[in-house]
Backbone as CSV, one residue per row, in Angstrom:
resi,resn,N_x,N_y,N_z,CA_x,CA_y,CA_z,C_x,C_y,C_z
1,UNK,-40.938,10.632,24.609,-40.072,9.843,23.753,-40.424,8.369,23.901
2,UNK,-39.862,7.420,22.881,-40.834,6.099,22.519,-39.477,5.657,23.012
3,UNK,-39.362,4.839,23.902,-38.018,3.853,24.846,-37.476,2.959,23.751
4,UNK,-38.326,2.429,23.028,-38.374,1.633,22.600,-37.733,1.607,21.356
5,UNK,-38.006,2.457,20.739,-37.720,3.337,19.378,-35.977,3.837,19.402
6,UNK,-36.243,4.811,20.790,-34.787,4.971,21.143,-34.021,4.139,21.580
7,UNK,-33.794,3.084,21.687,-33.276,1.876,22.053,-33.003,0.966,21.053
8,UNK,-33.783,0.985,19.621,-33.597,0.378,18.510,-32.435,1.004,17.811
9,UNK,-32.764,2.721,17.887,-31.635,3.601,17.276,-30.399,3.453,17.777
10,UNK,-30.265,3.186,18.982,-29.096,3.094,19.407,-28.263,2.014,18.727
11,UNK,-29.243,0.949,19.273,-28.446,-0.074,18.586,-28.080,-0.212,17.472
12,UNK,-28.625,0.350,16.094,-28.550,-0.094,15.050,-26.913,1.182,14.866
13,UNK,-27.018,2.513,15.517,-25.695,2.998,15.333,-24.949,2.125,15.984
14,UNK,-24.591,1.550,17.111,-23.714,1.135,17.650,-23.257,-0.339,16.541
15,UNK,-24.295,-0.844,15.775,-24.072,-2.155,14.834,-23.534,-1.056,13.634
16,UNK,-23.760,0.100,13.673,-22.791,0.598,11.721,-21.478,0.578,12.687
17,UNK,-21.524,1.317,13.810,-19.769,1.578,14.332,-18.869,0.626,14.202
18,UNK,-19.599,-0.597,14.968,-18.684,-1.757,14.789,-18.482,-2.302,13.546
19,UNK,-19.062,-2.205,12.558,-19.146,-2.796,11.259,-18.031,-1.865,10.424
20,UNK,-17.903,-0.501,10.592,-16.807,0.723,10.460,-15.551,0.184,10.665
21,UNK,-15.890,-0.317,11.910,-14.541,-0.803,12.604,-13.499,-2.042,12.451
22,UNK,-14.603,-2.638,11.861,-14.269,-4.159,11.639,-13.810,-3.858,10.121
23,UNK,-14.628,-2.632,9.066,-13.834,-3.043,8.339,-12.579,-2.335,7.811
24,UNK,-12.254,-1.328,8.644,-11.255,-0.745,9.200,-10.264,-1.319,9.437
25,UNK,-10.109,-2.124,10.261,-9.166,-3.137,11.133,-8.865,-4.287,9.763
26,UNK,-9.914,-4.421,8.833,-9.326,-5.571,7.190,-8.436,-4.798,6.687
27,UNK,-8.716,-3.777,6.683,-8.213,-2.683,5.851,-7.025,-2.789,6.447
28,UNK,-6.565,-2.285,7.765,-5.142,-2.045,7.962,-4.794,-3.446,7.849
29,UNK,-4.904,-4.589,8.240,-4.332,-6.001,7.769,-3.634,-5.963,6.504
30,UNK,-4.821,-5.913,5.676,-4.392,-5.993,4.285,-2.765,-4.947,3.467
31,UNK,-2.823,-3.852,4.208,-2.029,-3.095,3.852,-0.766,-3.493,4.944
32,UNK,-1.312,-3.995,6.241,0.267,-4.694,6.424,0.853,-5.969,5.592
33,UNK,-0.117,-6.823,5.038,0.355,-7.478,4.308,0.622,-7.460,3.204
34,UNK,0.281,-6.476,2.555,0.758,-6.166,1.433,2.640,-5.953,1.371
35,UNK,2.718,-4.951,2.428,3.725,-4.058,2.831,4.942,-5.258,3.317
36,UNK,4.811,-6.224,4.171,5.265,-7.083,4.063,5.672,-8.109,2.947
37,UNK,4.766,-8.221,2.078,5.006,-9.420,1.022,6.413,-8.256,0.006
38,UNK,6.282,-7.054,-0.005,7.142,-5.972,-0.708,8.155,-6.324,-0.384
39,UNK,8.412,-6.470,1.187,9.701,-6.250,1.762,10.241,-7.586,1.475
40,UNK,9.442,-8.681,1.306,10.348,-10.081,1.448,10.753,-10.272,-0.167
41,UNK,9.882,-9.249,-1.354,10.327,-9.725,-2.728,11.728,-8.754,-2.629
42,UNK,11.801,-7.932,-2.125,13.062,-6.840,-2.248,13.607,-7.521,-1.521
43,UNK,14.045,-8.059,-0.639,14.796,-9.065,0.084,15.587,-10.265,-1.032
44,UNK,14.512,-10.822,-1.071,14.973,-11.535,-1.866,15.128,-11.462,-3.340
45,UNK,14.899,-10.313,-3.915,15.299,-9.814,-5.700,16.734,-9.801,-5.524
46,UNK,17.023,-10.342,-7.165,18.567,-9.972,-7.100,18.957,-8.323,-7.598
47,UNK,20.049,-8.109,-6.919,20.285,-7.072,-7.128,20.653,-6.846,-8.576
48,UNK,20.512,-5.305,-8.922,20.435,-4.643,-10.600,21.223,-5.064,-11.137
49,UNK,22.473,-4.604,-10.680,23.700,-4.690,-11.148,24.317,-5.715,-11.361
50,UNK,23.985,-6.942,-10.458,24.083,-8.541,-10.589,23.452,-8.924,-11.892
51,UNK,22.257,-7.760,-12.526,21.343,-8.461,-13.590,21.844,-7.268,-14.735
52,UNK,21.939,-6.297,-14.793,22.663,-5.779,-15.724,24.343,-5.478,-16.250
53,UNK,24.879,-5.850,-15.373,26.489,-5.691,-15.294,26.941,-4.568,-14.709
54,UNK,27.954,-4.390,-14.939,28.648,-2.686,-14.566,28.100,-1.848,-14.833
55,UNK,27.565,-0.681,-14.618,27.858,0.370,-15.072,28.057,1.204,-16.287
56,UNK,27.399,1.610,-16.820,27.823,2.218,-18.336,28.764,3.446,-18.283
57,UNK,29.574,3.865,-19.291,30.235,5.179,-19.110,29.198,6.042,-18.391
58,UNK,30.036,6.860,-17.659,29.009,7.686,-16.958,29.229,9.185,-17.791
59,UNK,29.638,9.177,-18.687,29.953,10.217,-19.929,29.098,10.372,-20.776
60,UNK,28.769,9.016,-21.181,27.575,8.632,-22.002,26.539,9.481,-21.815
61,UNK,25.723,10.294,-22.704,24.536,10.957,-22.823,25.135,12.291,-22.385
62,UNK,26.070,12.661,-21.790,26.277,14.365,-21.661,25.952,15.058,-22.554
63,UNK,26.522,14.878,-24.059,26.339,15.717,-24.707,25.794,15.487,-25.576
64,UNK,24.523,16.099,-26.586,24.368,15.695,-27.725,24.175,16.226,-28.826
65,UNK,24.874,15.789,-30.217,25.319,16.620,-31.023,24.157,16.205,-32.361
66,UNK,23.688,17.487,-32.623,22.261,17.635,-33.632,23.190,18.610,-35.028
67,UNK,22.748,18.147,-36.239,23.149,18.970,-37.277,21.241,18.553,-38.314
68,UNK,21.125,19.655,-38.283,19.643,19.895,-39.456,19.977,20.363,-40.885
């Protein structure tokens, strides 16, 4: 076996692993920050009902009446 050869191979796997890893580790960042920026707009959104009013009959839509 060529030392030399095998010693290049190594390294160049051990440079994809870390490169895997590194961009692995953006990856989960990004999705904590994503996940975060969610939580602070729902935090701070106003609530529905503040933006649509009450409640509609809750009767409304039960039934519906068709003549052809």
């Amino acid at each position: 076996m060529d030392i030399a050869a095998l010693s290049m191979g190594m390294s160049q796997i051990q440079a994809a692993q870390q490169t895997s890893i590194s961009v692995m580790k953006m990856a989960m960042e990004t999705g904590t920050e994503q996940m975060t920026d969610m939580m602070a707009m729902v935090e701070t959104s106003t609530p529905a009902v503040a933006v649509a009013g009450p409640a509609p009959d809750p009767n409304i839509g039960q039934l519906l009446d068709i003549s052809v």
